[in-house]
C-alpha positions in Angstrom: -25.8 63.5 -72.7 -28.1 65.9 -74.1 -27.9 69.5 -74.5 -30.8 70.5 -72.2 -29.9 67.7 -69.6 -26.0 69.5 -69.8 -28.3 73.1 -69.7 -30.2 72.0 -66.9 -27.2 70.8 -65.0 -25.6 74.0 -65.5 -28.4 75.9 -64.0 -28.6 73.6 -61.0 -24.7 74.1 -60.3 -25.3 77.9 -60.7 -28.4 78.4 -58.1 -26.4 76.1 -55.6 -23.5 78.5 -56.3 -25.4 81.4 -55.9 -27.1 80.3 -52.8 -23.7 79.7 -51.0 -22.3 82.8 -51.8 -25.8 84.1 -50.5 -25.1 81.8 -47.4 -21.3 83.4 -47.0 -22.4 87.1 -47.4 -25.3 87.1 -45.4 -23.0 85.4 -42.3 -20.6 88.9 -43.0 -23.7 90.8 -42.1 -24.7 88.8 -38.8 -23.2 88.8 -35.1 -22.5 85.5 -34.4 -22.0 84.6 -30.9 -19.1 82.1 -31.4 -18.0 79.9 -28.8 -14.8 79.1 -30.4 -12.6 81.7 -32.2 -12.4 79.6 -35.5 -16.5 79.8 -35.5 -15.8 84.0 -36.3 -13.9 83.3 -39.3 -16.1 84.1 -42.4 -16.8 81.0 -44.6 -15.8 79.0 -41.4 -18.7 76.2 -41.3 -18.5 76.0 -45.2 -15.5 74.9 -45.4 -16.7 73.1 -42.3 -19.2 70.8 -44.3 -16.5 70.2 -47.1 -14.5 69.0 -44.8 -17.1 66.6 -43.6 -17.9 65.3 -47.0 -14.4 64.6 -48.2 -13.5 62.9 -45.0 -17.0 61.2 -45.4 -16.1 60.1 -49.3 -12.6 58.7 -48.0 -14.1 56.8 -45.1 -16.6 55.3 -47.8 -13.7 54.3 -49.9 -11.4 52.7 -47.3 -14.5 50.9 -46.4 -15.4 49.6 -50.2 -13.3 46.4 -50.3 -14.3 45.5 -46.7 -17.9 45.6 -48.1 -18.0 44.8 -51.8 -19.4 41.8 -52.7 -19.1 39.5 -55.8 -21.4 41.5 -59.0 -23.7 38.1 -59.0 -24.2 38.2 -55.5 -28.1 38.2 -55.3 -28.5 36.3 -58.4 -27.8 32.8 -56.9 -29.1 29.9 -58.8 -31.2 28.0 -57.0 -28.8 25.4 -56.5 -26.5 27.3 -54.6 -28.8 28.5 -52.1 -29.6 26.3 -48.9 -31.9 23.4 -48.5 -34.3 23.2 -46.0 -35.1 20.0 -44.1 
């Protein structure tokens, strides 16, 4: 990998950093009207939406070996595939 893709990369993590923490202390600052008590606690839906994604990544992979398929599976000779009468 090159240096200014790595650079580049770096930056991109920092101003999605940057914009969460914006996110979290901004949400100090504002009256939420919660309609559960868990919805008060600060940081509450990020760690919300991380839970989401790391249930969704597991879900994906305890579904992968009901869904892979063989690494030639759309390059079937033609001899394989199905005649039609």
């Amino acid at each position: 990998m090159s240096t200014q893709t790595r650079s580049r990369q770096n930056r991109l993590i920092w101003v999605l950093l940057g914009c969460a923490a914006a996110s979290v202390i901004a949400g100090l600052f504002n009256h939420w009207h919660a309609h559960f008590a868990a919805e008060a606690w600060p940081g509450f839906f990020a760690a919300l939406g991380f839970a989401a994604i790391v249930l969704a990544g597991l879900g994906a992979r305890a579904l992968q070996p009901l869904l892979r398929r063989p690494e030639n599976y759309y390059d079937a000779s033609p001899t394989q595939e199905h005649e039609h009468d």
